[in-house]
KEMAR-219453 format. One record per residue (C-alpha): residue in three letters; x, y, z; residue number from 1. Coordinates in Angstrom, 3 decimals, padded with zeros to 6 digits. Each point is the difference from the previous one (the first is absolute). Last residue first. Layout:
REM KEMAR-219453
<r: ala X: X Y: Y Z: Z k: NUM>
...
//
This chain:
REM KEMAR-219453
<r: unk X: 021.268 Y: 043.406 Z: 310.400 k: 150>
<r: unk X: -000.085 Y: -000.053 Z: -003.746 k: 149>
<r: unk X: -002.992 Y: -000.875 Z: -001.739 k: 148>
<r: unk X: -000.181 Y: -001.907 Z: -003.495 k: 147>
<r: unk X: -003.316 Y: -000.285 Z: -002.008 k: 146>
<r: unk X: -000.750 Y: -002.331 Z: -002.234 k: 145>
<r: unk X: -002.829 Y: -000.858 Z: -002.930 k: 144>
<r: unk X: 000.265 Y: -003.769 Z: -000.302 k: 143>
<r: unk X: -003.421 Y: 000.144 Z: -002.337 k: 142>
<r: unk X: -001.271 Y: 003.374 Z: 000.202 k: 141>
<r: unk X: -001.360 Y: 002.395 Z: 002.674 k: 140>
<r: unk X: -002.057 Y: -002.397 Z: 001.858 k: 139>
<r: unk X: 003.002 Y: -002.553 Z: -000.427 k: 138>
<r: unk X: 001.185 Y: 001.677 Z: 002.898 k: 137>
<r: unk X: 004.101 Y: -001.439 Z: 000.916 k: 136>
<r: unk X: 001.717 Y: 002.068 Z: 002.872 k: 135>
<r: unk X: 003.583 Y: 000.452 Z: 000.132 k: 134>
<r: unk X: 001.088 Y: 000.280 Z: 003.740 k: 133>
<r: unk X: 003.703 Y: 001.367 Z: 000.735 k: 132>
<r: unk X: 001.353 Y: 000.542 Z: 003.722 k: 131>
<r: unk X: -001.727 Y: -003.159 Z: 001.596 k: 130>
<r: unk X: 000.400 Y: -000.412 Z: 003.847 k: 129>
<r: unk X: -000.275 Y: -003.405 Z: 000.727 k: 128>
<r: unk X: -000.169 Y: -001.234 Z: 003.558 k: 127>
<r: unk X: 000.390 Y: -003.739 Z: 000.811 k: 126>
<r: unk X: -001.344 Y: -000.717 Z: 003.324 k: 125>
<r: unk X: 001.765 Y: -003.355 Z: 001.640 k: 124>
<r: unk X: -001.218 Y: -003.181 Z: 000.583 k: 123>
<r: unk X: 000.753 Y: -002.966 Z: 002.524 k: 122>
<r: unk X: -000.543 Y: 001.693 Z: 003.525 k: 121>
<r: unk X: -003.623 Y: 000.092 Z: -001.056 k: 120>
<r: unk X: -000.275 Y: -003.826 Z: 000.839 k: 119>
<r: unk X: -000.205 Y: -002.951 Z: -002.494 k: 118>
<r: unk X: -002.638 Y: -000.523 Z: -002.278 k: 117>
<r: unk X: -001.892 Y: 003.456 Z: -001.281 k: 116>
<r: unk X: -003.537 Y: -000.088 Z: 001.439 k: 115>
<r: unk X: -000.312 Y: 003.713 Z: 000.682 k: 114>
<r: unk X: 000.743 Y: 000.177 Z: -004.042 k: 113>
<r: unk X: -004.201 Y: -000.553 Z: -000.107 k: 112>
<r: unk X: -000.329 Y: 003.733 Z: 001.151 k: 111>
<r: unk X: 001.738 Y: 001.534 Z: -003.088 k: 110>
<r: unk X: -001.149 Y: 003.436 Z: -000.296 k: 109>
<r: unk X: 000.364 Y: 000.885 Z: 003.818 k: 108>
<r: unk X: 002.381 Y: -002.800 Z: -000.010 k: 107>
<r: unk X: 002.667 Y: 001.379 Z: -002.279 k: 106>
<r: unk X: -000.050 Y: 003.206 Z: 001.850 k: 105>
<r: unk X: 000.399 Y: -001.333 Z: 003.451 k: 104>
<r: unk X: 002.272 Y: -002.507 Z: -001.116 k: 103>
<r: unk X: 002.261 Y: 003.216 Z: -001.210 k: 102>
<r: unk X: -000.301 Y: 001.806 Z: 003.128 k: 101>
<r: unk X: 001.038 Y: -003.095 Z: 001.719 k: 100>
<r: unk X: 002.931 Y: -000.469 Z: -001.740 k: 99>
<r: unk X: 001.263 Y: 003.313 Z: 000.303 k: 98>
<r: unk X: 000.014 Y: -000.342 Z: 003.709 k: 97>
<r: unk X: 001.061 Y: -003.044 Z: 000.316 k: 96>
<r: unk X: 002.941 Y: 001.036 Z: -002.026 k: 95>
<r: unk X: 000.525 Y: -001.499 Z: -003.252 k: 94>
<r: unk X: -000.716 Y: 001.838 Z: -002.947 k: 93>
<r: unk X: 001.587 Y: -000.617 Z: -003.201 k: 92>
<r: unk X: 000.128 Y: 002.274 Z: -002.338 k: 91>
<r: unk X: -000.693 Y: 000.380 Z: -003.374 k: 90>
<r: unk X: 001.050 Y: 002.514 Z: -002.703 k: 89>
<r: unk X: -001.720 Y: 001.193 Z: -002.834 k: 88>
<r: unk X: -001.151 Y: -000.868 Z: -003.175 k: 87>
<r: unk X: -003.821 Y: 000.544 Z: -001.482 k: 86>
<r: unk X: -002.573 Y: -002.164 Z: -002.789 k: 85>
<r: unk X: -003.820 Y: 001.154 Z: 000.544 k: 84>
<r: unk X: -003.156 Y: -001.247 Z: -001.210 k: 83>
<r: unk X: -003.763 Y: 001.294 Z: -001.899 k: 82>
<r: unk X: -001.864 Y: -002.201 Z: -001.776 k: 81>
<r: unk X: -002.969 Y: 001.079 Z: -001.965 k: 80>
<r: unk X: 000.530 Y: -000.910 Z: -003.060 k: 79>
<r: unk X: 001.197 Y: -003.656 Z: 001.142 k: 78>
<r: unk X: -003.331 Y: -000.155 Z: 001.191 k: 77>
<r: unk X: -001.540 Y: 000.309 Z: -002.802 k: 76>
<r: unk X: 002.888 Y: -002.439 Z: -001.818 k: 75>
<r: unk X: -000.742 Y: -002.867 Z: 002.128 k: 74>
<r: unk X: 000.591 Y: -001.820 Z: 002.790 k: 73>
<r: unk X: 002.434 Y: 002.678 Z: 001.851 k: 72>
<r: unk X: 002.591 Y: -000.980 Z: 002.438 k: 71>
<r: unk X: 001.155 Y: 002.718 Z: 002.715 k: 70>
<r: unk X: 002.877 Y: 002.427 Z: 000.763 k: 69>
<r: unk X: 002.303 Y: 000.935 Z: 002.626 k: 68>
<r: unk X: 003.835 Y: -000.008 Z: -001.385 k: 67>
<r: unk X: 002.848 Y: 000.653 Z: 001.993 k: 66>
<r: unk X: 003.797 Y: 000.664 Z: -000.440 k: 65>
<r: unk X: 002.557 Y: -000.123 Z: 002.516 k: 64>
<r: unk X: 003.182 Y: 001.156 Z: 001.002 k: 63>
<r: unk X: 001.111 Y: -000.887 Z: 003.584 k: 62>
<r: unk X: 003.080 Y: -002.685 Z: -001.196 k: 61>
<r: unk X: 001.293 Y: -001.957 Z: 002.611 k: 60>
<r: unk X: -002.403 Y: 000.580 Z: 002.793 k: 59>
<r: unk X: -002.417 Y: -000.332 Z: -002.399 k: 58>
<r: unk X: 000.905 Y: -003.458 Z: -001.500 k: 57>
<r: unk X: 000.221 Y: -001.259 Z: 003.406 k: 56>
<r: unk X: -003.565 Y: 000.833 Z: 001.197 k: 55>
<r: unk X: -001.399 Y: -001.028 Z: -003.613 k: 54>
<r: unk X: 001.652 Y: -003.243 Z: 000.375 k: 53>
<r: unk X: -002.074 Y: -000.970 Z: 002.827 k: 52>
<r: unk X: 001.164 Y: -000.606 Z: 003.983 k: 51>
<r: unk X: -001.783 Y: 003.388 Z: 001.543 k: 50>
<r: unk X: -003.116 Y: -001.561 Z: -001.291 k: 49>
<r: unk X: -001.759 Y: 003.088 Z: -001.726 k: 48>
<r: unk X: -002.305 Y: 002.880 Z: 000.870 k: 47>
<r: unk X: -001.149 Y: 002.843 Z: -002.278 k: 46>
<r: unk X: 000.522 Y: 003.826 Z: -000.223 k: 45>
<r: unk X: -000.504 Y: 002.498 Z: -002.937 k: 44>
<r: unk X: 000.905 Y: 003.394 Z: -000.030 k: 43>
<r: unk X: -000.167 Y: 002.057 Z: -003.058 k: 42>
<r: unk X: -003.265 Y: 000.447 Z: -000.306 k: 41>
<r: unk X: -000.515 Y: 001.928 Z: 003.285 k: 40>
<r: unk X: 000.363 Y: -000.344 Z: 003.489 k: 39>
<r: unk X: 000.269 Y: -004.175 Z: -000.249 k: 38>
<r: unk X: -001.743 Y: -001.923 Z: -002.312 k: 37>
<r: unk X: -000.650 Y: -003.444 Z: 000.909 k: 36>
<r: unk X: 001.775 Y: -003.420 Z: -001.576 k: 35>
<r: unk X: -001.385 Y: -003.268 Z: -000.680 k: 34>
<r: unk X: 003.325 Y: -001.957 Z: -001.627 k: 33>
<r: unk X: 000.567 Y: -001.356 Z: -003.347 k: 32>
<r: unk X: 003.774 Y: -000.839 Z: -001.161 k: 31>
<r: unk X: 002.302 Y: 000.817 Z: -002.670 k: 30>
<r: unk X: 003.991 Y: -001.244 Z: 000.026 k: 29>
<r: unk X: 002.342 Y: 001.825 Z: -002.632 k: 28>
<r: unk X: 003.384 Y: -001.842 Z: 000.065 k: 27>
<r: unk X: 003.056 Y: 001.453 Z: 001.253 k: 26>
<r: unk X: 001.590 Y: -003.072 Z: 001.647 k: 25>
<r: unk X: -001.329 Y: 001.230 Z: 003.825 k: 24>
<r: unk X: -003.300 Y: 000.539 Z: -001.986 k: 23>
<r: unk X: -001.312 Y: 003.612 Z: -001.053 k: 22>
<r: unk X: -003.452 Y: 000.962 Z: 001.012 k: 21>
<r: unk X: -002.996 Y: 000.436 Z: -001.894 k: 20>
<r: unk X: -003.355 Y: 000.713 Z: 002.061 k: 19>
<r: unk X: -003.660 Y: -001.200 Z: -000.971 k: 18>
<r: unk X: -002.444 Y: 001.996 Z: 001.999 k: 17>
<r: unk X: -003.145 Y: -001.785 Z: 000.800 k: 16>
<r: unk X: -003.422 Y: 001.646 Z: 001.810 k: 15>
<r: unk X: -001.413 Y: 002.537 Z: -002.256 k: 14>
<r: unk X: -002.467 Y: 003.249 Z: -000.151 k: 13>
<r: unk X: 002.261 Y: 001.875 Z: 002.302 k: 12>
<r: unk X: 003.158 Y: -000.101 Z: -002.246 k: 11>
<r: unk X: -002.136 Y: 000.845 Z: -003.093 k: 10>
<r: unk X: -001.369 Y: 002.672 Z: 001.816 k: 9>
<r: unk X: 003.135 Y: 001.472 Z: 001.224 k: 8>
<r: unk X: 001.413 Y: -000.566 Z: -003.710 k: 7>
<r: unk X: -003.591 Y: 001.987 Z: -001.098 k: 6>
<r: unk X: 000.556 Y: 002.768 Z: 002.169 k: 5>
<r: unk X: 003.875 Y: 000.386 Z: -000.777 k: 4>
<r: unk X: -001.406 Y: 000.612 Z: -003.716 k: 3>
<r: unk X: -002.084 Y: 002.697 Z: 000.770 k: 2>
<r: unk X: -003.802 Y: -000.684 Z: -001.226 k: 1>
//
């Protein structure tokens, strides 16, 4: 199977993204969020409180990295695992227009975020457009990766 088939699958077949951003002081700073895939795998969206750290972080410093992945209980499964690691930029989108397009997406897969507290005026969309994607499939070996260039 192509490798950008299997990172499009991997991105489809999961619900949290954790996403590294770099602090006001410079630190690294790694959060979960529910994300959607955009056009294609390198374009993934999700909503956030206009008032976090993230928001701020980005708007200072637009490179991030991203890693969607899951737990495994044993080593079996472990065998089988199969994640991805990227970088890229983020952007924040804040129009009411952009916004909306991106709660559409997030609720189609996420229809429980409906109940967010506050009112949709409070969170942005957070586009991130990845330009490297290594993929981890321990189907072909133990930590056996493959890097793709966008």
């Amino acid at each position: 199977m192509a490798t950008k088939k299997i990172i499009k699958e991997v991105i489809e077949s999961h619900n949290l993204m954790h996403i590294a951003t770099i602090s006001l002081d410079g630190t690294p700073q790694v959060r979960g969020v529910d994300y959607v895939m955009g056009e294609d795998e390198t374009e993934l969206y999700f909503i956030t409180n206009k008032l976090t750290k993230k928001v701020n972080e980005i708007e200072k410093n637009n490179k991030v990295s991203i890693v969607i992945d899951h737990d495994c209980e044993n080593m079996e499964k472990l065998s089988q695992l199969k994640y991805i690691k990227g970088s890229g930029e983020a952007t924040i989108l804040k129009t009411p227009e952009e916004v909306q397009k991106v709660f559409g997406l997030v609720l189609q897969k996420f229809p429980y975020l409906k109940d967010l507290p506050g009112e949709p005026t409070d969170y942005v969309g957070v586009r991130v457009k990845l330009n490297k994607i290594v993929l981890t499939d321990n189907t072909k070996g133990f930590g056996n990766m493959i890097e793709v260039k966008y």
